[in-house]
C-alpha positions, 0 to 999 in steps of 0.5 A, spaced: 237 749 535 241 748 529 242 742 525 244 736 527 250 731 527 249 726 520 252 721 525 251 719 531 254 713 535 252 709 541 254 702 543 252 698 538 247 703 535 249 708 530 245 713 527 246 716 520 242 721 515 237 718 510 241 719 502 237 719 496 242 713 494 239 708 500 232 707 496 234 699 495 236 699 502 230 702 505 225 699 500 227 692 502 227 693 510 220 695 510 218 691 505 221 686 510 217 688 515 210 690 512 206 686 517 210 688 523 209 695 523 202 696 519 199 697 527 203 703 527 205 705 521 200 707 516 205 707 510 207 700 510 200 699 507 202 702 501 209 702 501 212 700 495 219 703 491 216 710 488 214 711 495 222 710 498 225 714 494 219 720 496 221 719 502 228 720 502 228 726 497 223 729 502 228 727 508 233 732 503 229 736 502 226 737 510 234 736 512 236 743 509 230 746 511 230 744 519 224 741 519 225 734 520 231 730 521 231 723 518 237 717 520 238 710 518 238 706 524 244 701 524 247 696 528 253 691 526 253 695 519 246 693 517 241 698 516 235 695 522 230 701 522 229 709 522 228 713 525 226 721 525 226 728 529 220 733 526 217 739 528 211 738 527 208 739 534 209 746 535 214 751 535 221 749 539 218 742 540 222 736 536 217 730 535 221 724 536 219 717 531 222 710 530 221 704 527 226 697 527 225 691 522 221 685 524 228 681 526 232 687 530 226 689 536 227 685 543 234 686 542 234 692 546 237 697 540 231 702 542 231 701 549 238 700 551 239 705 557 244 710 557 249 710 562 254 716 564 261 716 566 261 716 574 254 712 575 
């Protein structure tokens, strides 16, 4: 698999890669959400800016190698969440992870069916 598209776009959905200069952004929307996604999120116990800005040189780093693919999830022009593709289940497998700030889930952005021309 080569790379894959910086931005796609679904509905009221868009997905654009992670930048280096998205720190303030990302830092806020975990921040936000801290209580939400400690459960399944282990960062979010110890995330503060220093570990944004990791993130998101490590997200550079792993895009131009292959080995992970992270997005910014927007809707409405508003960043609401991340998400990522990893290799790190095996040799051509893509691991797929996610997470949406606290006020953005139930609104159907994850879950939201894809529905085909002709169906």
């Amino acid at each position: 698999m080569g790379q894959p598209p910086e931005m796609l776009h679904f509905d009221q959905v868009e997905l654009r890669r992670w930048h280096v200069d998205d720190v303030e952004t990302l830092h806020r929307v975990i921040t936000e959400s801290r209580d939400h996604l400690l459960p399944w999120m282990p960062f979010a116990a110890t995330h503060d800016r220093k570990q944004a800005e990791g993130f998101l040189d490590l997200s550079e780093e792993w895009w131009a190698s292959g080995q992970a693919y992270n997005y910014a999830i927007t809707s409405r022009g508003m960043v609401v969440g991340s998400c990522g593709l990893h290799r790190r289940i095996g040799p051509g497998g893509l691991d797929i992870g996610y997470w949406l700030h606290r006020a953005w889930t139930g609104k159907g952005l994850a879950t939201r069916p894809r529905i085909e021309s002709g169906s």
